[in-house]
LUMROSE-523132 format. One record per residue (C-alpha): y, z, x; residue number from 1. Coordinates in Angstrom, 2 decimals. Layout:
% residues N
v, w, u, resi
Y, Z, X, NUM
...
This chain:
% residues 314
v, w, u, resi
0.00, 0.00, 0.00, 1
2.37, 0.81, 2.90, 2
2.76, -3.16, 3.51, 3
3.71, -3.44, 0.02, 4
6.26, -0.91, -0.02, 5
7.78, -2.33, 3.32, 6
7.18, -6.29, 2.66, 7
7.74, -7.07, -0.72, 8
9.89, -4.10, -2.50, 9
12.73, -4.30, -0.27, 10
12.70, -8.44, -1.28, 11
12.70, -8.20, -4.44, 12
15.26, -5.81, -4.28, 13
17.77, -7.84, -3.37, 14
16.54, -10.70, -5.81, 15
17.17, -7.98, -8.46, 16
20.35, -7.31, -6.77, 17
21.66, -11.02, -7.32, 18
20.16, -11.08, -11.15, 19
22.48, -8.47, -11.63, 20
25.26, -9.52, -10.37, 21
24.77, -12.32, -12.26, 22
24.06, -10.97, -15.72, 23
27.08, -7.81, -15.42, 24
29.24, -11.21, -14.34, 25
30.30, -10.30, -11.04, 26
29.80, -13.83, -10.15, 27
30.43, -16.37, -12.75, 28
28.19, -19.45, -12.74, 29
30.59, -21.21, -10.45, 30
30.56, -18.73, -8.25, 31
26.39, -18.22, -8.16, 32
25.97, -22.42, -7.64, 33
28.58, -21.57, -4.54, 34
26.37, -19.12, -3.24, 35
23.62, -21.33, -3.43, 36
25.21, -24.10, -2.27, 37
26.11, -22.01, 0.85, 38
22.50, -20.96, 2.05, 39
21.23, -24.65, 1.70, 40
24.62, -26.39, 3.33, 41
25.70, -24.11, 5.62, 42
23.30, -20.41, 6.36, 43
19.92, -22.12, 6.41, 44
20.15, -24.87, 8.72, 45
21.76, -23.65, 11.47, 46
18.80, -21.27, 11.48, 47
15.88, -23.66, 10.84, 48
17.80, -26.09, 13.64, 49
17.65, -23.07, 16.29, 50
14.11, -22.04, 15.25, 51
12.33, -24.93, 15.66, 52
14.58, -26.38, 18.84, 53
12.92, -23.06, 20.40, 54
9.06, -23.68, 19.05, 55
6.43, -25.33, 20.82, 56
4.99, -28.70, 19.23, 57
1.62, -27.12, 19.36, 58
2.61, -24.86, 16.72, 59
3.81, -27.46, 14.43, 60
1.21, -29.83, 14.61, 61
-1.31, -28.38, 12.39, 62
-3.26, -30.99, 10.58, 63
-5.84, -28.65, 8.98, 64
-3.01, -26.39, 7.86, 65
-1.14, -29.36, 5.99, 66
-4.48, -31.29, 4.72, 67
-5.51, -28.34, 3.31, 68
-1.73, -27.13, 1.33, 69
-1.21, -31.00, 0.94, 70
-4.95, -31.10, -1.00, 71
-4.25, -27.95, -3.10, 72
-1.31, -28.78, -4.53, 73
-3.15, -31.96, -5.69, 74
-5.53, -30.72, -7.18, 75
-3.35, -28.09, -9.00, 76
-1.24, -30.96, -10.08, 77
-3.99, -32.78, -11.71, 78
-5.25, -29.34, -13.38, 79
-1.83, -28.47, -14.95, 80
-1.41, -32.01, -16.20, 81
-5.10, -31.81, -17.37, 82
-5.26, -28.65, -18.82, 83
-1.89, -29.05, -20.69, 84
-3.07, -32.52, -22.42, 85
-6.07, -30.49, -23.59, 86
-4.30, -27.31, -24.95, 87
-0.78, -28.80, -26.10, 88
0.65, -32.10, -27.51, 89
2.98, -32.85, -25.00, 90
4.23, -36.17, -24.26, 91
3.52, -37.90, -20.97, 92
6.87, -36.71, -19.11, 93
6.05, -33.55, -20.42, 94
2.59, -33.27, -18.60, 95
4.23, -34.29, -15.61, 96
6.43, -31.31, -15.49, 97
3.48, -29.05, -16.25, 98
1.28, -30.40, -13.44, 99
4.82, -29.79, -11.09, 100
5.45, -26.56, -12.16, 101
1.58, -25.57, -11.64, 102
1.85, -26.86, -7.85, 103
5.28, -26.19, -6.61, 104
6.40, -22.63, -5.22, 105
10.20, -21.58, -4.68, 106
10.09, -22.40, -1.20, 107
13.68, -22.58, 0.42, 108
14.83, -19.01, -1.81, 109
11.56, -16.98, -1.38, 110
8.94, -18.27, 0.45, 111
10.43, -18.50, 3.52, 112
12.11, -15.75, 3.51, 113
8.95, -13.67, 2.66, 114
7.03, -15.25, 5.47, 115
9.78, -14.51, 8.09, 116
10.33, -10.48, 6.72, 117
6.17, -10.66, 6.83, 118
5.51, -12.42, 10.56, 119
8.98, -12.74, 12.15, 120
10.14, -16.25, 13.18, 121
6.48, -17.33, 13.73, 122
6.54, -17.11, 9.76, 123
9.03, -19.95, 9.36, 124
6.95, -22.57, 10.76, 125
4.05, -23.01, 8.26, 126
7.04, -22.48, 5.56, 127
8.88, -25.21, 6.81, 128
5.60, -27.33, 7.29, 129
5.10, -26.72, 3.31, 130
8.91, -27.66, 2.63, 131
8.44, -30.83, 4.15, 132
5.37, -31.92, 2.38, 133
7.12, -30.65, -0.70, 134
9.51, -33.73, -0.05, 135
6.46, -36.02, -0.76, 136
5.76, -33.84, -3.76, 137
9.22, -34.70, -4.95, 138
8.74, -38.59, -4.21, 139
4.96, -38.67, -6.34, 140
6.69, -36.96, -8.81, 141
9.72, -38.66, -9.31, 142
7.99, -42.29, -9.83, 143
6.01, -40.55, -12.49, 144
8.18, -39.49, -14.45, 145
10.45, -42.44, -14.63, 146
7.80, -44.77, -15.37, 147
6.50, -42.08, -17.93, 148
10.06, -42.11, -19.30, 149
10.22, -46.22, -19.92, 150
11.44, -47.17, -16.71, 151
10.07, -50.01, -15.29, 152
7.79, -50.94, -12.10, 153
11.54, -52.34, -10.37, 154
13.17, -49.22, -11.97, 155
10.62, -47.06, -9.92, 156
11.12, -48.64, -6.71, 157
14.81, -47.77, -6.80, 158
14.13, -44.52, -7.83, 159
11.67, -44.26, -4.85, 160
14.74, -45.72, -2.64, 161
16.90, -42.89, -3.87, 162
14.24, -40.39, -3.41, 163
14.13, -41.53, 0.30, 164
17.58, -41.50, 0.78, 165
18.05, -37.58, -0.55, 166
15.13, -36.69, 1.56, 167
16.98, -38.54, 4.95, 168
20.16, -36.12, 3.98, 169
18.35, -32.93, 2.86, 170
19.82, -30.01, 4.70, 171
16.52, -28.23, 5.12, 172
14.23, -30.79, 5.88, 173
16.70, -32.55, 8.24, 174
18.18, -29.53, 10.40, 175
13.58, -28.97, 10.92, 176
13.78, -32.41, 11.93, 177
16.36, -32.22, 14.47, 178
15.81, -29.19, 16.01, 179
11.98, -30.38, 16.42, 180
13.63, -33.60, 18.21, 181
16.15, -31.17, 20.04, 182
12.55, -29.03, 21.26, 183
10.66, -32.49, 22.54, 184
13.60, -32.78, 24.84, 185
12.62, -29.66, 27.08, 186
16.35, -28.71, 26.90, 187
18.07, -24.78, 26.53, 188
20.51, -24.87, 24.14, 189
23.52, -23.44, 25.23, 190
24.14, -19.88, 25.08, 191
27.71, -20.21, 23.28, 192
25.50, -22.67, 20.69, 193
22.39, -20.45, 20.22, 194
24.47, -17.75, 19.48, 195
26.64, -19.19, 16.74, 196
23.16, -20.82, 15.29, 197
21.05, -17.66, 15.52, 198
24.77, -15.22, 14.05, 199
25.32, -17.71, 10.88, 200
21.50, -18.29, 10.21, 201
21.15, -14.23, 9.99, 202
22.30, -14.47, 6.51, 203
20.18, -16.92, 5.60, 204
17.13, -15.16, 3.86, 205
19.26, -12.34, 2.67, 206
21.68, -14.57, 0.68, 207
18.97, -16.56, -0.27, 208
16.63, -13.77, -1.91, 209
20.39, -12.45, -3.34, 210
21.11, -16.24, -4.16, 211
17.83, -16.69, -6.02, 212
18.53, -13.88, -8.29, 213
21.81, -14.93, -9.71, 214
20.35, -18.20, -10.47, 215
17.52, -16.33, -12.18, 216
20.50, -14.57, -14.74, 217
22.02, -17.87, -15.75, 218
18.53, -18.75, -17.06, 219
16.70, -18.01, -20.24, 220
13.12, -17.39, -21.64, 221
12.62, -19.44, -25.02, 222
11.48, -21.63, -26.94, 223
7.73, -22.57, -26.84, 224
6.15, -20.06, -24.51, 225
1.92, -21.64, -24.76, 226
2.97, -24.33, -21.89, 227
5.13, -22.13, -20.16, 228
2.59, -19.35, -20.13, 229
-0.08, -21.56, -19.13, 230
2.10, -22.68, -15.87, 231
2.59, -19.05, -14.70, 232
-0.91, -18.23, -15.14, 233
-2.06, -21.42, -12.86, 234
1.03, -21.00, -10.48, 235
0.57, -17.10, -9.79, 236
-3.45, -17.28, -10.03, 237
-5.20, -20.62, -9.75, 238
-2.60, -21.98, -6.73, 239
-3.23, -19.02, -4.49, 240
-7.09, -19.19, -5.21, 241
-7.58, -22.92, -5.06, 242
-5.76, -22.91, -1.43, 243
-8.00, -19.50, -0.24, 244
-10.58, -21.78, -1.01, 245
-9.51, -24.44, 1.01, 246
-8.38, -22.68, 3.83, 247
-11.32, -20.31, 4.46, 248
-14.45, -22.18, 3.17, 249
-13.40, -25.90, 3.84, 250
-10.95, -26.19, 6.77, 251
-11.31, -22.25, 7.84, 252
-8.15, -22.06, 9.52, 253
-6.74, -19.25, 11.89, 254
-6.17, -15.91, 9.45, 255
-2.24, -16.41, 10.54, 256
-2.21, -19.90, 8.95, 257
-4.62, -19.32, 6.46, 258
-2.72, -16.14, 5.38, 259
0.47, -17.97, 5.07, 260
-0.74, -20.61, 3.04, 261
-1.91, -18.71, 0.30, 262
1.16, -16.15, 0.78, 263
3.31, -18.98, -0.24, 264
1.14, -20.33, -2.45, 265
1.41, -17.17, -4.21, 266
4.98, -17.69, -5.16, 267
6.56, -18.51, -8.62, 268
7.51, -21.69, -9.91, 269
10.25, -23.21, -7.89, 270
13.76, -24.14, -9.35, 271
13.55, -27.73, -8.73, 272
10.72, -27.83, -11.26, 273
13.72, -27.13, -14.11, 274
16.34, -29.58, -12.16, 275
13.73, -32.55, -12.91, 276
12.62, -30.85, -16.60, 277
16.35, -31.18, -17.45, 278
17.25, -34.70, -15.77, 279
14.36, -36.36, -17.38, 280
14.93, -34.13, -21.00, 281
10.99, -33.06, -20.75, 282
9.83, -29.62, -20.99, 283
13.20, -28.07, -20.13, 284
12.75, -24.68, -22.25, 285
9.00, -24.16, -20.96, 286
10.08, -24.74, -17.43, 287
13.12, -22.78, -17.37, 288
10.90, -19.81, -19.14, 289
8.17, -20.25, -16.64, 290
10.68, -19.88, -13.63, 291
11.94, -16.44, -14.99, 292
8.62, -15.46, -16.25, 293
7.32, -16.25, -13.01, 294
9.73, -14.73, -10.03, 295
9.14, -11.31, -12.49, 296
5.50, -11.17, -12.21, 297
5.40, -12.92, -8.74, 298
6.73, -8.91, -7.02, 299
3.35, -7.65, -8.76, 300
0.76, -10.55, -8.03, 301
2.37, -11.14, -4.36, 302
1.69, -7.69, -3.82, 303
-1.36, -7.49, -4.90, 304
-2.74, -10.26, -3.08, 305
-0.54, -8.91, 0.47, 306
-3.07, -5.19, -0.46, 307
-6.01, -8.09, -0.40, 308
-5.25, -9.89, 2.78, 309
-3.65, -7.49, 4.88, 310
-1.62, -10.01, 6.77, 311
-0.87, -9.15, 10.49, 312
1.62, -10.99, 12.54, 313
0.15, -13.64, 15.00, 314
């Protein structure tokens, strides 16, 4: 229990620290998409940029640890699509979103930062490993749903373009690209530099957990709650077991790797799950309810599972 008390509470904390802010209006929505906008422009990728300029490529290139999050999420796409066809009468678009929500963890505003509180720096690189994939995720998923939503074969192609394009300027995923490019190079970065990076990426997790929160208060639990329900239940339960699975009986990774795949596994349904419910008008209410529903239960499963697998730091 002692990892619990010193992992997760003090987390979860400081997300219920930003839901409050949020819902006694000490930050008004502007304000909240500011703070937001901040750890993903501005906190984050000066840290991710130092981190990996300062990690060996051996760490990164972990094939078995990406087959085997990359085949999970597959198969927990295809479930959630599967299983929601079977219980509810959703329309294709709507399926989509299920199978999404059933596959995709907050990354960027919890996972990460529970990896790095868990294992210290080492924790960020199978985080930012997942992050990356989670752009193809984004890519599979957006051609789906616009050719679910009448848009054409040409119509997807463009989208696919676009996708591409919001990838190649992606904060996140480009500050982990650079500073891996940076790390090939041999080279030191310069004190002056490393200190800047490392001062302005210390708030980072904090004002992410804080920022993650406040989003959670401008959000609502309604409407139909069977297909919301159903994608907390495969998110907080089937996700984590499905990639166990995977990771001890079929690749049988290292118990640092395969601990920190089914840590962030573990975690609730990510925000950009309601971004695309709302853009494409499909399952907006049951993905916005599963999000809430989802980071509330996610303090008791995560620490349940953390009093299961006893993760040390590598």
């Amino acid at each position: 229990m002692n990892v619990v008390l010193t992992s997760v509470v003090p987390l979860f904390a400081v997300v219920f620290l930003g839901w409050f802010a949020g819902k006694a209006r000490f930050m008004s929505e502007a304000g909240v998409k500011a703070l937001v906008a901040f750890v993903f422009n501005f906190a984050m990728p000066p840290f991710l940029f130092r981190l990996m300029a300062q990690t060996d490529l051996a760490e990164i290139a972990q094939w078995a640890f990406v087959g085997a999050y990359s085949l999970g999420a597959l198969v927990m796409f295809a479930i959630g699509v599967a299983t929601s066809a079977a219980l509810f009468g959703l329309r294709p678009a709507g399926l989509i979103i299920q199978g999404f929500g059933s596959a995709f963890a907050n990354g960027v505003l919890l996972g990460l930062p529970l990896l790095l509180w868990l294992f210290g720096e080492p924790g960020a690189v199978p985080a930012l490993l997942i992050i990356t994939l989670d752009a193809i995720l984004f890519g599979i998923v957006t051609i789906l749903l616009e050719l679910t939503s009448g848009g054409r074969a040409s119509g997807a192609h463009r989208v696919l373009g676009q996708t591409i394009r919001a990838i190649a300027v992606n904060p996140i995923i480009m500050a982990t690209f650079l500073g891996i490019l940076f790390g090939l190079t041999g080279a030191a970065l310069p004190e002056v530099v490393d200190r800047t990076l490392g001062f302005i990426g210390q708030a980072a997790p904090p004002t992410a957990l804080f920022g993650l929160g406040a989003t959670l208060s401008l959000r609502k639990v309604a409407g139909n709650l069977g297909p919301a329900g159903l994608m907390v239940g495969l998110k907080l339960f089937l996700h984590p077991l499905v990639v166990w699975l995977l990771v001890t009986q079929v690749m049988v990774l290292e118990p640092f790797w395969a601990n920190a795949a089914v840590i962030f596994a573990a975690g609730p349904v990510g925000a950009n799950v309601f971004i695309f419910a709302q853009h494409y008008e499909a399952g907006v209410e049951s993905a916005s309810s599963a999000i809430v529903i989802s980071t509330a239960l996610a303090m008791l499963t995560i620490s349940a599972l953390l009093v299961m697998l006893q993760p040390v730091a590598p």
